[in-house]
C-alpha positions as CSV (number, residue, x, y, z in Angstrom):
1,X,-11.0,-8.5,11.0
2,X,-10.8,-5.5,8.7
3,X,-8.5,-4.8,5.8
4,X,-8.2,-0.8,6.5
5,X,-5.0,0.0,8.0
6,X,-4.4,4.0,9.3
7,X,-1.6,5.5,8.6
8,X,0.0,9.0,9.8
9,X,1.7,10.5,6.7
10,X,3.7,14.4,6.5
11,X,3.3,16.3,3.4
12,X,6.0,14.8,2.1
13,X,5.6,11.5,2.8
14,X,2.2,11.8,1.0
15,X,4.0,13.5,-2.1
16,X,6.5,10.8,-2.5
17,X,3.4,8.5,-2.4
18,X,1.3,10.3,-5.2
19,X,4.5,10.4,-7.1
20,X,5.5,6.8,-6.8
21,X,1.9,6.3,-7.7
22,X,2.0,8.1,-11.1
23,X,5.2,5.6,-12.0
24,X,3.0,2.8,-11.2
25,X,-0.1,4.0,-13.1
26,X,2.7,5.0,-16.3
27,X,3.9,1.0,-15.9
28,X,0.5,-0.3,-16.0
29,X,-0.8,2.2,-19.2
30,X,2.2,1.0,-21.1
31,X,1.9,-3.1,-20.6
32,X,1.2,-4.1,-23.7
33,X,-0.5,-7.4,-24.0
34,X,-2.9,-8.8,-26.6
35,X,-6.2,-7.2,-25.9
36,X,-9.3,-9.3,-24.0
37,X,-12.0,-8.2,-22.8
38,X,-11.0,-9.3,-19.1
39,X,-7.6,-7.8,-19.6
40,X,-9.2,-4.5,-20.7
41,X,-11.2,-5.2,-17.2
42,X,-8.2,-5.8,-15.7
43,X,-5.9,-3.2,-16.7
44,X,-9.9,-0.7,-16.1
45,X,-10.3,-1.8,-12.8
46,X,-6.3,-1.3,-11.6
47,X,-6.3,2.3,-12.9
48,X,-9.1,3.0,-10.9
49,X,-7.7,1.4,-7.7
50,X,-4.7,3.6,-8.3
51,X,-7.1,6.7,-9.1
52,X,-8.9,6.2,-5.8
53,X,-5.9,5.4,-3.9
54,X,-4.1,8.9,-5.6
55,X,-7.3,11.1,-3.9
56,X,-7.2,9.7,-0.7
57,X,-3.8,10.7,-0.2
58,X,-4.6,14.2,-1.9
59,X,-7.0,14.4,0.3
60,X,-9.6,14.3,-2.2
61,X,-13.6,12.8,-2.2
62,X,-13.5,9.2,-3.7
63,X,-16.9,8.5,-5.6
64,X,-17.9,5.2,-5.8
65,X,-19.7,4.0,-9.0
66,X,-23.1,2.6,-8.5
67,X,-23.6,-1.3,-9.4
68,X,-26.9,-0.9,-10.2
């Protein structure tokens, strides 16, 4: 079973999307917390998602970072 799911979006639907998008990135930059190290990860590795997710609806290339 796969997690991808395909959606059909207009323009505008995918605007709304990015836009929503940039609310949820502002909410997760302004969390404040005391900083760790795995909330740093954390918080790192959500704006990214959100990054990645942003492009693909732009219609932008997503790069992957290598693990090695």
């Amino acid at each position: 079973m796969s997690d991808l799911m395909s959606l059909e979006l207009t323009s505008q639907q995918r605007e709304i999307l990015v836009r929503g998008l940039r609310y949820v990135r502002s909410s997760v930059m302004l969390t404040t917390q005391d900083p760790t190290p795995e909330l740093d990860q954390a918080r790192s590795d959500e704006l990214r998602q959100l990054a990645e997710l942003t492009a693909i609806l732009k219609g932008e290339a997503v790069t992957q970072e290598s693990s090695v």
